[in-house]
Structures are given as C-alpha cells and as structure tokens.
C-alpha positions, 0 to 999 in steps of 0.5 A, a space after each residue: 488465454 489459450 484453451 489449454 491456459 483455461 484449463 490448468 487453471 481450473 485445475 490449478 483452482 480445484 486443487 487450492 480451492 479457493 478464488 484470489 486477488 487476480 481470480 473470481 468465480 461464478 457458477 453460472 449454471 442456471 443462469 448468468 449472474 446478476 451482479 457482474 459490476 463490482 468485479 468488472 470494476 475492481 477489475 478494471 482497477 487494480 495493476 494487471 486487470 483480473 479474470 472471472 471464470 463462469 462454470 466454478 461453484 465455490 460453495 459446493 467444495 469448488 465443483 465444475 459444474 458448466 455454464 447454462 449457455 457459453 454463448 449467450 453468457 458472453 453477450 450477457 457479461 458483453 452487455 454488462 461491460 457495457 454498462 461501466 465507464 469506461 466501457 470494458 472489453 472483456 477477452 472470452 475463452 471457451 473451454 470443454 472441461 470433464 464435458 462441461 462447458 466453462 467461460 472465462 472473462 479476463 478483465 484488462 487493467 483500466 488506463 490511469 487517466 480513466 481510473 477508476 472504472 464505474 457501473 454507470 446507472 451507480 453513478 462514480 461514488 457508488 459504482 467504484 469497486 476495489 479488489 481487497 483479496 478475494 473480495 470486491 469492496 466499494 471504494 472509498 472516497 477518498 479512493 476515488 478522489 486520489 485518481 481525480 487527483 493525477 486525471 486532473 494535476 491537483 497540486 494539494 501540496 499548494 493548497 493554502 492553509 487558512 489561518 496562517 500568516 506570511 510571518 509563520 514562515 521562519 525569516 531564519 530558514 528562508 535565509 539559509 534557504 535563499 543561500 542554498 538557492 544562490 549556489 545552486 539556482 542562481 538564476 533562480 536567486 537573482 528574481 525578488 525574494 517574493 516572486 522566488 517564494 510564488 514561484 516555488 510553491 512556497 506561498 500564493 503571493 499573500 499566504 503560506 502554502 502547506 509546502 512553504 510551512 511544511 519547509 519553511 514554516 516556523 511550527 507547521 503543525 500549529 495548522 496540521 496537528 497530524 502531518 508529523 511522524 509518529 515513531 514506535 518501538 513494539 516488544 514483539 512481531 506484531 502490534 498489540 503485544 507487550 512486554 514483561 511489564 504489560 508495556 504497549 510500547 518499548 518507545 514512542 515518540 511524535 516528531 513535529 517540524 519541517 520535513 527536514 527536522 523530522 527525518 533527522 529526529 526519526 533518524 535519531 530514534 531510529 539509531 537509538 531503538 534498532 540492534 548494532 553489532 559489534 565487528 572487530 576487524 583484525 587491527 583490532 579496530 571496532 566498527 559498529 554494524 546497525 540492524 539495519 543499513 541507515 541510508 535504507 531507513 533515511 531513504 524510506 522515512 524521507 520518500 515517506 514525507 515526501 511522497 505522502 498525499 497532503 490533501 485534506 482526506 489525509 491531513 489527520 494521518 501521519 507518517 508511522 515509523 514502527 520498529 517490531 523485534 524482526 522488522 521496519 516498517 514506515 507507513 505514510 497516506 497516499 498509495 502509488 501516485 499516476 501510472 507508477 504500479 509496485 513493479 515499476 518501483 525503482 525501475 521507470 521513473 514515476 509521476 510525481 505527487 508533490 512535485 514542488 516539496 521534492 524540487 525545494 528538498 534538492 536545494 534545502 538537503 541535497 536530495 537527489 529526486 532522479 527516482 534513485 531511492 529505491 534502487 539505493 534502498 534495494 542495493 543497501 539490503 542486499 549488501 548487508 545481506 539482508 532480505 529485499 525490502 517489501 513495497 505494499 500498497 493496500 486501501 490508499 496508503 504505501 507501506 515499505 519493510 525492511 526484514 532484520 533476517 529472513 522472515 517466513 511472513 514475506 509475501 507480494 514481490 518474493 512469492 507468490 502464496 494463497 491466502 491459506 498459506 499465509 494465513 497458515 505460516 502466520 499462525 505458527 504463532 498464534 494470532 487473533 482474527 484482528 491480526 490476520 485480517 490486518 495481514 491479508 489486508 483485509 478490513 471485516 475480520 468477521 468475513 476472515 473467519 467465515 471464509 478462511 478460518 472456519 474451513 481451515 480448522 475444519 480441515 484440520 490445518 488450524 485450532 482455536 486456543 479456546 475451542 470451548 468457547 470458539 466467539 471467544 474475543 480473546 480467540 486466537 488461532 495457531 497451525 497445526 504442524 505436521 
C-alpha cells in the first residue's frame, strides 16, 4: 500500500475501533513484539494474506502512539519472517501520522502447495495458526492434514474399509451401474467387470472402497455410521429455540444409503417441511411455487455428499440439512479442497476432493460434474427473486444458505461489516453469547464477551436481559434501538 493507503486506514481504524479478520495491530512503541509468528502464520494462511500495523494501541481506546524505531522494526519483523516455512516476505510502509511514525506489514497469502505456513523452531502441529475473526488460533490437526491432503493427492475416497467384504457391494446396483456404463462408456463396459470396478475406484481388486460402498454398497453405514445426513427442521431463526410445546425440532430425520438414495430422501424432506405458494395463473390454472427453488437445494445437498472430505478425521460428521423459518442451510466437513478460494466458486474450475465419486455420479444420476453447480444454484435464486445464496467457510467445514427473503444477517460475499455491526444487527433479537460466537465463528464465547459485548453495553449499543446478575447462563444480549 501507498502512504496515503496507510494513512485512511488508520483513520478508517480509530473510527470503528477495532482490528479485523484482514487487520492486526501492534503497539510497538517500546519495543518490537515478541509474538510475531501466530500472525505471520494465520496470515500466510488465509485467502488474500493480511496486514499488520505497528504504532496502534488497541487497549488504550485505539491511541496512535508511534513505533520505537520504523527501521529496526522492519529487520526485527524481517528476521521473524524468516523463521517461518516457508519463509515470508513481508511489503513494509512507512508512514508519518499526527508526527508519528506507524509501520505497516502486509502479509501475502501463502501458495496452496506450501500451505500451511509454520514458525519452524514450533515445528508443523504446533506452529500452524489460523485466522478466526480477529484472532489467530492454532490449527487443528485435522487443518493441518486437509492441506497435506491436496500437497500430497490423497485420495481418502478410496481408501478401503476394514471390515467389508466384496459381497457388501449390492449385485442389484452394480447391474444397473454397468447398464448405465454400457451406454455412456462403452469402451469402459467392454474391460471385465472386476478390472472396470478397480479402475473406477470402486474396490482395490479384494475389497470395497468408501466410494464403492458409498455408490454401490448394499448398507454403507454398516461400516461409517456417521457418513449420512442428518436433516432438521428449527421452529424459529437460530438453533436452540423451541416451539410452543418446548419441542427442539419441528422434524428430524437421519437418512442412510448411497449418495444417490440419500439425496432423494433429503429431497423428499426438504419438500415436505419448506413454504409452497399457491399461484393461480389467469386460466384459473394452480401452480405451486416452493419456498425455495428445488434445483437449488438438490444441487447443494448433492455437492454437499459429493464434495465432503471422507477421511478418517471426518467420518464421524454427517452432512447437516437445517431448515430454519428464514433459511436453508446445508453444512458437510471439508472446507474448499486445493486452490478453489469463495471468490472463485462458481467462476474457475476447481480441484477436486473426490474425483472418482463425482466421475461414477455422472454415469449412475447424470450429474454434470463441469463446476456447473454454483452458477445454476445463483441463477435459480435470482430468478425466483430471492437473496444470493451464501458460501462460508469456517474451521475446515463448507456451509452454503439460501434466504427464503432478504435477511439483515447476510454477511461475507454481499457486504462487508465489522463484527460490532453484526453482532449489533443480530441482536435485534436477543441472543445468548453462545449464538453470537456461533455467528462470528468464533469458537471461545468467553473471548466474545471480554472483547465485544462487554465494551458494547459499555457504550450503550447493547443491554443484557438479566443485567443484575450479568454471569447469568441464561444472559442474553439485545441492541439498543435508536
């Protein structure tokens, strides 16, 4: 960034005080700090890398207060750098602000195939970081294991499952599997059925494969409990609210099977739990117009089973289907596999996780598999004129929403708002600190409520429903209109 660039966003800084997902700030005036490397990593990690400004006190209500040295603070945060792997070249700005000096460090994005950035002297478990709002967390291992995935082109979709036999694979739809293959691979069709069965990833040559039982076999979760969906219907906008009755769930179901038999009965539930409206066209002809376009919600239940991770770090996660008063949410394990980043969705084709399930899906449904889905999926909303859907990634899994109507809770891709503006739009309704920290994803509440709710009721913007008792575990927190 340019001088200039520096200098509208400290002032962009001291008038929303606060730091961000893309911002960290140091005060650096007595010194340079000592713990440089979480932020260097969670940096280097994230889409778009980050920038840290030196001069900034956060705790002293966001005071510029100048750095020690600007020059020897960039050979101290230069020698930092070099402690990671790999190593990170950090672009320095120096600028003269109320006649102080303040150092900037922006932080490219690490390439993919060198993911995930580590302080060395850490070691690769200990000295990976991420960024989760405005705080660098340690990755977990399962983190750091999803980029070893893509570096080293671990296909977990074949990996073999212990305890399973050939004969767990079903004989009736292997049959109708090699009918389909004869008419639309027919080269393919003509090689043994065993040799055509390695050579699409359905078993190793002696045993089924999770693909093969997750296509073929005859009772897949016989060997995964947990790879199915689980499908939900909440009385209410967030999870955790009831009905008049005290009931958790207006319907909930589990769904086990193929990939192909689960998406028709998440299908069907979706139909039988989301708004239709009646239209009666001129003729006096009845049409029914779902809450939601239906090939919307197949293609995102079906990317969902396709695209989630089938390692061994997953396999006890389903699919979640949730369908709140205001939304649709459809949640699987495995964030973004290899370069694919949330701009690129729908616009470049991506790597892909499991490249053998989604090959065998176009024979078995006719699925497209030419990066398609998102696009049909975004053109869909927009015809039946609804809100764009919403793509998130947070702490290794892929959450996708479809909004029934404009809702003020939209965030990442439409706009972009500082965590005390959604934290404030939120709480138009009241919300305990658990469903906030769930909505920043953020995993410590306490760390929500030291660092955001307790200045904001300070300021007046927000009030606790049980302010006599403000450790209550029934609190909860609501905005103050103006």
């Amino acid at each position: 960034m340019t001088e200039k660039d520096l200098i509208e966003l400290i002032e962009k800084i001291k008038r929303q005080k606060c730091e961000k997902q893309y911002i960290e700030l140091k005060k650096a005036f007595g010194g340079t700090s000592k713990k440089l490397y979480d932020t260097l990593s969670s940096f280097s990690n994230q889409n778009d890398g980050g920038t840290i400004i030196f001069g900034i006190d956060e705790n002293a209500g966001y005071e510029v207060t100048g750095v020690y040295d600007a020059q020897d603070l960039q050979t101290q945060v230069k020698n930092a750098a070099e402690q990671m792997e790999p190593i990170v070249r950090p672009y320095f700005t120096v600028a003269e602000y109320e006649g102080k000096m303040i150092v900037s460090a922006e932080i490219p994005e690490c390439e993919p195939q060198n993911k995930p950035c580590f302080y060395k002297p850490a070691g690769r478990l200990r000295g990976s970081y991420v960024r989760v709002g405005d705080a660098d967390m340690p990755m977990t291992e399962y983190e750091i294991y999803s980029y070893e995935v893509y570096k080293k082109k671990i296909r977990d979709e074949l990996r073999i499952a212990d305890r399973a036999v050939l004969d767990d694979l079903s004989r009736d739809k292997i049959n109708l599997f090699f009918a389909k293959l004869r008419d639309e691979k027919p080269q393919l069709a003509n090689q043994g059925e065993d040799k055509i069965l390695k050579l699409q990833g359905i078993t190793d040559g002696a045993k089924p494969t999770v693909a093969g039982l997750m296509l073929l076999g005859s009772y897949p979760q016989a060997f995964f409990p947990q790879l199915g969906i689980t499908a939900m219907v909440v009385d209410g906008c967030e999870m955790g609210e009831v009905g008049l009755s005290g009931e958790r769930f207006i319907d909930n179901k589990r769904f086990d099977g193929t990939i192909p038999e689960m998406l028709e009965w998440a299908m069907n539930f979706v139909r039988r739990n989301i708004k239709n409206a009646v239209i009666i066209n001129e003729n006096g002809e009845r049409t029914d117009k779902p809450e939601y376009p239906l090939i919307a919600v197949r293609e995102l239940i079906l990317n969902a089973l396709i695209h989630r991770d089938y390692s061994v770090h997953t396999e006890d996660s389903p699919v979640r289907v949730i369908i709140y008063r205001d939304r649709l949410v459809v949640e699987n394990p495995g964030g973004l596999y290899g370069r694919l980043t949330l701009n690129d969705l729908g616009k470049v084709p991506g790597d892909t996780r499991n490249p053998f399930i989604a090959s065998n899906l176009e024979v078995m449904i006719h699925t497209e598999n030419r990066f398609s889905g998102i696009p049909t999926i975004r053109e869909a909303m927009k015809s039946a004129m609804l809100p764009p859907p919403l793509f998130e990634v947070y702490r290794g899994n892929f959450r996708a929403t479809l909004f029934s109507s404009v809702n003020p809770i939209m965030i990442g891709e439409h706009k972009e708002y500082s965590i005390e503006e959604k934290i404030l739009t939120c709480c138009k309704e009241p919300k305990s600190k658990e469903e906030i920290a769930e909505l920043l994803g953020i995993q410590t509440p306490y760390y929500v409520v030291t660092k955001y709710l307790k200045p904001l009721v300070a300021s007046g913007k927000l009030a606790m429903t049980i302010p006599e008792k403000p450790k209550s575990k029934f609190q909860k927190f609501y905005t103050i209109m103006e």
